[in-house]
C-alpha positions, 0 to 999 in steps of 0.5 A: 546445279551439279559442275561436270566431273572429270576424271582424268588424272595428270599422271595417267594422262603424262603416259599419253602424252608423252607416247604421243610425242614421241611417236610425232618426233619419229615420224616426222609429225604424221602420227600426230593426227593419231596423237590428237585422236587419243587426246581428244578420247582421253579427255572426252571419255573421263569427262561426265554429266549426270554420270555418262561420259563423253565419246569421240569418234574421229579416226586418225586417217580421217585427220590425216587426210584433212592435213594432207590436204591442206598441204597440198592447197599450201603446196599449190600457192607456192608453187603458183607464186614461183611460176608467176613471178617468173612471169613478172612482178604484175603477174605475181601480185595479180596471183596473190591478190587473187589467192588471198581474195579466194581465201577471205571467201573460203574461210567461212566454209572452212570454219564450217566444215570444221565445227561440223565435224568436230561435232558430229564426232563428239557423243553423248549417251550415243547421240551425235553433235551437231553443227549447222551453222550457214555461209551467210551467218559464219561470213557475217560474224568474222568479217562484218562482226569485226568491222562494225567494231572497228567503226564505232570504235568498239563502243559496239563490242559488247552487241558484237559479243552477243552475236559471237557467242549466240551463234555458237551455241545456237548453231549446235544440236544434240540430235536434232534438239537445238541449244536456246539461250536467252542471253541480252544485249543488256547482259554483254554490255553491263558485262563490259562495263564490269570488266573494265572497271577496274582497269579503268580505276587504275588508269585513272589512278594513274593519269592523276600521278601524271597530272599531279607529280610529273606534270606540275613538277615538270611546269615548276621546273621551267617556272624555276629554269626558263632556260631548260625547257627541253629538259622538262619536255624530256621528263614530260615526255618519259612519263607520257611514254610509261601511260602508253604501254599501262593504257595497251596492258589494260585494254588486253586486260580487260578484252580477257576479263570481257571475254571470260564473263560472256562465256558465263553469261552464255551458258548461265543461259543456255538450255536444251530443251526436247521439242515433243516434251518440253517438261525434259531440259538441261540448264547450264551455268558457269562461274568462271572467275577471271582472276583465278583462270588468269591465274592458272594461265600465268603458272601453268606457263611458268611450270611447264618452261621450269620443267623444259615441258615435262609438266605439259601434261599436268598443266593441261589437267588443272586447266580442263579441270577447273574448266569442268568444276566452274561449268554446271548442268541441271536435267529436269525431266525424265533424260530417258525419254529425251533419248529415245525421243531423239534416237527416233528422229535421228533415224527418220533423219538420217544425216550424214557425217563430216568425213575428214578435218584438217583444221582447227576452228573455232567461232 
């Protein structure tokens, strides 16, 4: 397997960025949508598979218009809450009850129109992305998902995992090709339990110190001042309270770790396969290591607050980068015919793009 090569360089890229910004500071954010529109060209037409580049095609109108109307939709519930609390406090909470219930069923919606048009504006060798993921499925994996998580508590997070991720992928298309994986249960749930392996050693190290020194010392100093009870209880209590936030660090710690080997497990079973000839494919894989992406995380943070931001642009080239070099692709078969076999039924498909985004999504 070959890893995605990018080619971006930090200091053409800071060019960018720093335009960008400024242009977004002048014009009290409106140009931001172009901003984001030569981000996205920048990083997507220096990334390449099998030496041909990413294309992006949203416009900055297109963008704009997503965002105007998303202030529009904010605009409007303000101003209904200021009218109806006029109309007393019942009326008001009736109002919001209801916005928010109008919110929980349109979120689904959103996040689908959202992933459409991100990728029926990202191309590869002239061939559009696609989405075509249901109301039904998107409502089912943020609401049911979570909830399924919380009652068997998250003992069914792995199975939940699986779901999460396979749905993401399963809804993309290249064309009218769609993406399989063959990622199991077993596979989340044996990723779980490596993930919280280590954290878990350290937890267990950790409660044996407080059974063995703060606990015992704690018992032989009332053996030996029967009198001070409270005092130990105190000491008792200060060790108790250290566990509490190692216990919350490395449930955080592990969610990450969990969530960085499910993208492996994913895409090391991903695959595209041409539906007229099943001899041409693309396999893909990943070797993202949790400590080092950590890592890059935590001094990338540190570098761009010692710089006052000015290593932003950097920052993100080593994080896409190394994003690019732990992901591979394997192409068997002649790619050529899978191109022309799918620019044939695109035409004879004949469907439509997203026309406008104001919303970032993601499953």
């Amino acid at each position: 397997m070959e890893p995605i090569k990018f080619k971006g360089q930090a200091g053409e890229y800071f060019g960018i960025w720093i335009v960008n910004l400024l242009l977004t500071i002048i014009t009290i954010g409106i140009y931001g949508a172009w901003a984001k529109v030569r981000t996205k060209k920048y990083f997507s037409s220096n990334t390449e598979i099998d030496g041909h580049s990413f294309g992006y095609h949203a416009t900055g109108w297109q963008i704009l218009k997503g965002r105007i109307l998303v202030a529009l939709v904010s605009l409007v519930f303000v101003l209904g809450v200021v009218f109806t609390s006029e109309a007393g406090e019942l009326a008001s909470g009736i109002y919001v009850i209801f916005v928010f219930i109008l919110a929980i069923l349109a979120l689904p919606w959103i996040v689908n129109n959202a992933l459409k048009f991100s990728a029926r504006m990202t191309s590869y060798r002239n061939i559009r992305l696609n989405w075509r993921g249901t109301y039904g499925q998107t409502l089912f994996i943020y609401y049911i998902t979570p909830l399924l998580s919380i009652i068997s508590l998250g003992l069914l997070i792995p199975l939940v995992t699986k779901y999460y991720f396979n749905y993401y992928a399963k809804g993309h298309y290249y064309g009218t090709s769609g993406f399989r994986t063959e990622a199991s249960t077993n596979d989340f749930f044996r990723g779980a339990i490596r993930s919280g392996l280590l954290p878990s050693l350290v937890l267990l190290y950790l409660l044996i110190i407080y059974m063995v020194v703060i606990r015992w010392e704690a018992i032989s100093y009332v053996m030996e001042y029967p009198n001070r009870i409270e005092d130990a209880m105190a000491a008792e209590f200060v060790g108790l309270s250290f566990l509490i936030p190692v216990l919350i660090i490395s449930v955080v710690f592990t969610n990450f770790i969990f969530r960085i080997m499910s993208r492996n497990i994913l895409l090391n079973s991903l695959a595209l396969s041409n539906n007229e000839d099943k001899e041409i494919s693309v396999k893909f894989g990943s070797d993202l290591n949790p400590f080092r992406y950590l890592w890059i995380i935590i001094s990338n943070s540190f570098v761009a607050v010692i710089t006052l931001g000015l290593m932003i642009p950097w920052t993100q080239i080593r994080f896409y980068r190394y994003l690019c070099v732990s992901t591979k692709t394997e192409i068997t078969g002649d790619m050529d015919k899978f191109l022309d076999s799918e620019k044939s039924r695109l035409s004879a498909f004949g469907e439509e793009y997203a026309e406008m985004e104001g919303i970032e999504a993601g499953i």
